[in-house]
N, C-alpha and C positions, 0 to 999 in steps of 0.2 A: 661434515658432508661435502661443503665447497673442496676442500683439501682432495677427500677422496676424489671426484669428480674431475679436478685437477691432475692428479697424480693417471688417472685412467685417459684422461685425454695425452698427457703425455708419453703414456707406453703406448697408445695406438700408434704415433707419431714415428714413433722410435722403431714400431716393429712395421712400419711402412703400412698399415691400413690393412694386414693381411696381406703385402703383396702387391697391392699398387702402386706405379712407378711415378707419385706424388710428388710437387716440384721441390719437396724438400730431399730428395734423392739427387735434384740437379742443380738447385741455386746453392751456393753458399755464404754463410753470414756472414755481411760485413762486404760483400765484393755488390756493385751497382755497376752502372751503365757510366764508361769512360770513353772521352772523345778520342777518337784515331785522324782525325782526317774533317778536316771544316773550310769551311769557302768554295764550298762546290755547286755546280749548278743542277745537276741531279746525278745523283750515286745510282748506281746498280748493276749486275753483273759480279756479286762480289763470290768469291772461290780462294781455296787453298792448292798448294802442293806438301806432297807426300811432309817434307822439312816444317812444314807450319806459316813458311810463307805467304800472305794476305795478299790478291791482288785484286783490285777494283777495279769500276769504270767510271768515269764521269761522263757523260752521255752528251751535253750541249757546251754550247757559251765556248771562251777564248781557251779553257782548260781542258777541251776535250780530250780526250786517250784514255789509257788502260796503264795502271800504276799499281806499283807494287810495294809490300808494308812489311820489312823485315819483322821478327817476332820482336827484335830491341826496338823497334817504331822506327827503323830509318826507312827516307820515303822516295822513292827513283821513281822517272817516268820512263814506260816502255815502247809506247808505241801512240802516234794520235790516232788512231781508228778508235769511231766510240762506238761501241757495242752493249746491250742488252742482258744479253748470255754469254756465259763465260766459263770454259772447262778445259781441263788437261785430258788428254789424247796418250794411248800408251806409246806413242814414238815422240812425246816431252812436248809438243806443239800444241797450245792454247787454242781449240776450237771457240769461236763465235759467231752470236747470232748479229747479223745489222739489218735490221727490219726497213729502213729506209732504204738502204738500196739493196733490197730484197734478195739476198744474198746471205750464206753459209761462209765463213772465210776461215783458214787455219794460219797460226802465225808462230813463225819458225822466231824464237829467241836466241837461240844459238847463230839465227843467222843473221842479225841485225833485224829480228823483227820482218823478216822477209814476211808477203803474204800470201797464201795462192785462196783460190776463189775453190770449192770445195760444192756447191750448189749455189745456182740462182733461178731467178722467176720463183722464189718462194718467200712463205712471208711470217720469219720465225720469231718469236718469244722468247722464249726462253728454252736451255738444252741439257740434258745428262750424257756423259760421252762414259759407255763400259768400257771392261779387261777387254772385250772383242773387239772394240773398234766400229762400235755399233752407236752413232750420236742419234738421241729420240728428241725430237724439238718440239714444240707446242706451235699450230700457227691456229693464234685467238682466231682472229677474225674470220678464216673457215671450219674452226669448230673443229680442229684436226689435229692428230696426233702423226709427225710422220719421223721417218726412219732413214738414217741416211748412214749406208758404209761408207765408213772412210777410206777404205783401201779401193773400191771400185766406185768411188762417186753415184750408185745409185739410190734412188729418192724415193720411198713409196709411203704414201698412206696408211698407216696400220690400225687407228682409229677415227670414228665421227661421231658427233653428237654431243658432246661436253659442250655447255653452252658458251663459256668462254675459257677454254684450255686455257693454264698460264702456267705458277710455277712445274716443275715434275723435277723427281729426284728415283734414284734407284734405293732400296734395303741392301743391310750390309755384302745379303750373299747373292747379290741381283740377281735373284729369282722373283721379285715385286719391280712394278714398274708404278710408280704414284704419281699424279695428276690433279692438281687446286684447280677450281674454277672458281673464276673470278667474280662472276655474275650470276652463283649458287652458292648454297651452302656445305658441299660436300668434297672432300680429296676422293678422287675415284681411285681403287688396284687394281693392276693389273697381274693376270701370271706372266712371266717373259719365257717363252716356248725355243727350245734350243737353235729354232732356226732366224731366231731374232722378233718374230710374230709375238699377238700379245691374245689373250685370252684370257675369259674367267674376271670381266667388267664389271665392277662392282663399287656402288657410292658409299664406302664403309666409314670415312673419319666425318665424323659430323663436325661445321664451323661453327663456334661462336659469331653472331652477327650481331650490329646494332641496332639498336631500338628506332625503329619510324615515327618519328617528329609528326607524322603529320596521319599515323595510326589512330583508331581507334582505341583507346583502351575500353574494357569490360570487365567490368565486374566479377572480383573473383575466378579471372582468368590472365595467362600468361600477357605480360604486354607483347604487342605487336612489333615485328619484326622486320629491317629490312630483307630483300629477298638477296642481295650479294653480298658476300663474306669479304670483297675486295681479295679472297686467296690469290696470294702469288708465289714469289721465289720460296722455291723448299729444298729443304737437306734430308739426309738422315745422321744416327751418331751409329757406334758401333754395339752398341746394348739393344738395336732396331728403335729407337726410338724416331719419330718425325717431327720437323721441325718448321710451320708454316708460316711467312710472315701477312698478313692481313691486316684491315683497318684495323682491329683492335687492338693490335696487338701479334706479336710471337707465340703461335699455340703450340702445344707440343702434345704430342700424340705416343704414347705406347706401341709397342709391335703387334698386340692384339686391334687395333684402332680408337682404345678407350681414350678419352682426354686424358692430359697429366695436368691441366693447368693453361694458366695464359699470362706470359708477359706483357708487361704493356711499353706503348712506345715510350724511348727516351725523351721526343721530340713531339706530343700529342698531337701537335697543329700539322704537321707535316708528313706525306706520304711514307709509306716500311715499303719498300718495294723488293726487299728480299735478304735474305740471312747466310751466314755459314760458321762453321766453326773451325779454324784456324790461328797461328799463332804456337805459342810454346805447347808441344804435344797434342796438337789440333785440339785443345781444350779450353778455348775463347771464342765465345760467340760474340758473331760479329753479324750487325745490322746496316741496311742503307737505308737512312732516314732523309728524304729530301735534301737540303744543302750540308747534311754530315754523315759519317759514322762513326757508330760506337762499338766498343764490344767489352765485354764483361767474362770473368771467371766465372766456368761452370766445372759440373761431376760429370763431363762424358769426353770422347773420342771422336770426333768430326768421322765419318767413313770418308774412302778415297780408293774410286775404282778405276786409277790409271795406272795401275800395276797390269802388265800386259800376261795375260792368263796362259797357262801352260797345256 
């Protein structure tokens, strides 16, 4: 009876659960969490280009700037501005966020890293840059989602209400616009309407959160919860999968919103302040864990929307 019981748990496994896209669809055996990059003072802003190229930020302290992680590990520094957010633009230039000096900036690599200032008086998080040239950036602290063209510098608000916006990433065929809060448990979607507008808001990916120390437990009921998922930096891959990094952990979400599962940090003690997948064939997920990053072999395809659309 054990045997059989055995042998049935393993064809569910094998046949995907019916269908769901189960983390054994995307870890594979034998591949863990490897260090890229240590002695940092905080990681974040971490992004690919199209080649699999890895580029980071280090945020504070004597190392600040923005560096780049061939797929063989070789490790160049590009620029000291430290930023937050970090994305390719379809005319090759590195949009980022620098929330300190409240400011949008683009940074030409072809041209020594030149910079031009792109928006200021705002106060951005984190960024997704489309094929349109359409960067949507998170600013937490007014609960705001706003929208900034890059070819005519203007700025506008296109959501409110997320109690703490932080990470946001676009689906593979940017037609969703997704939204972590930080200080809730939910990724909001959104539709992205042909004129750059968003519409059709909705709290569809539910976060895992951790357990309240200082909760009540009850009897015969769920333990109690903290109320912030710490959601932040998010990706998508190209199967639509989502990809959030939070206190817990690396959750990862289906195209429908269903969970797939949750990795946990490499680094427990220490902040995940955001994820991508990049590296040979954009298929190394990479994490910014406090003073490191790591990244590990998975089964997907990073997405990459700086292909400039036709």
């Amino acid at each position: 009876m054990i045997k059989r019981l055995l042998f049935i748990a393993t064809a569910a496994v094998a046949q995907d659960l019916g269908g769901d896209l189960t983390l054994h669809r995307l870890l594979i055996e034998g591949e863990g969490w490897q260090p890229v990059a240590e002695g940092l003072t905080f990681a974040d802003g971490p992004t690919t280009d199209a080649a699999g190229n890895f580029y980071f930020s280090d945020m504070r302290g004597e190392g600040t700037g923005i560096y780049k992680v061939t797929p063989g590990g070789v490790k160049s520094k590009l620029s000291d501005e430290g930023v937050s957010g970090l994305k390719f633009a379809p005319d090759g230039r590195l949009i980022a966020c620098q929330g300190a000096k409240k400011r949008i900036i683009a940074i030409d690599l072809a041209k020594g890293a030149e910079v031009e200032v792109l928006a200021e008086d705002v106060q951005p998080n984190d960024l997704v840059v489309s094929a349109k040239g359409r960067a949507y950036f998170t600013e937490t602290g007014k609960k705001q989602v706003t929208l900034l063209d890059l070819k005519t510098k203007a700025v506008k608000a296109v959501d409110t209400g997320i109690n703490a916006p932080n990470g946001i990433t676009l689906s593979p065929d940017q037609g969703t616009l997704a939204v972590s809060d930080y200080r809730g448990a939910n990724v909001w979607t959104f539709r992205v309407e042909p004129d750059g507008s968003l519409s059709a808001k909705a709290p569809t990916m539910t976060m895992r959160r951790p357990v309240d120390p200082k909760g009540e437990s009850k009897f015969n009921e769920p333990p109690p919860l903290l109320a912030a998922s710490g959601g932040d930096g998010m990706i998508s891959d190209e199967m639509g999968r989502y990809f959030v990094a939070t206190t817990m952990g690396v959750q990862v979400f289906d195209p429908t919103s269903r969970e797939c599962g949750l990795l946990t940090k490499p680094q427990p003690d220490k902040p995940l302040t955001s994820c991508t997948l990049s590296g040979d064939g954009r298929g190394f997920l990479y994490v910014t864990n406090g003073d490191r990053i790591f990244r590990r072999k998975v089964q997907a395809v990073g997405s990459f929307f700086a292909t400039p659309s036709k």
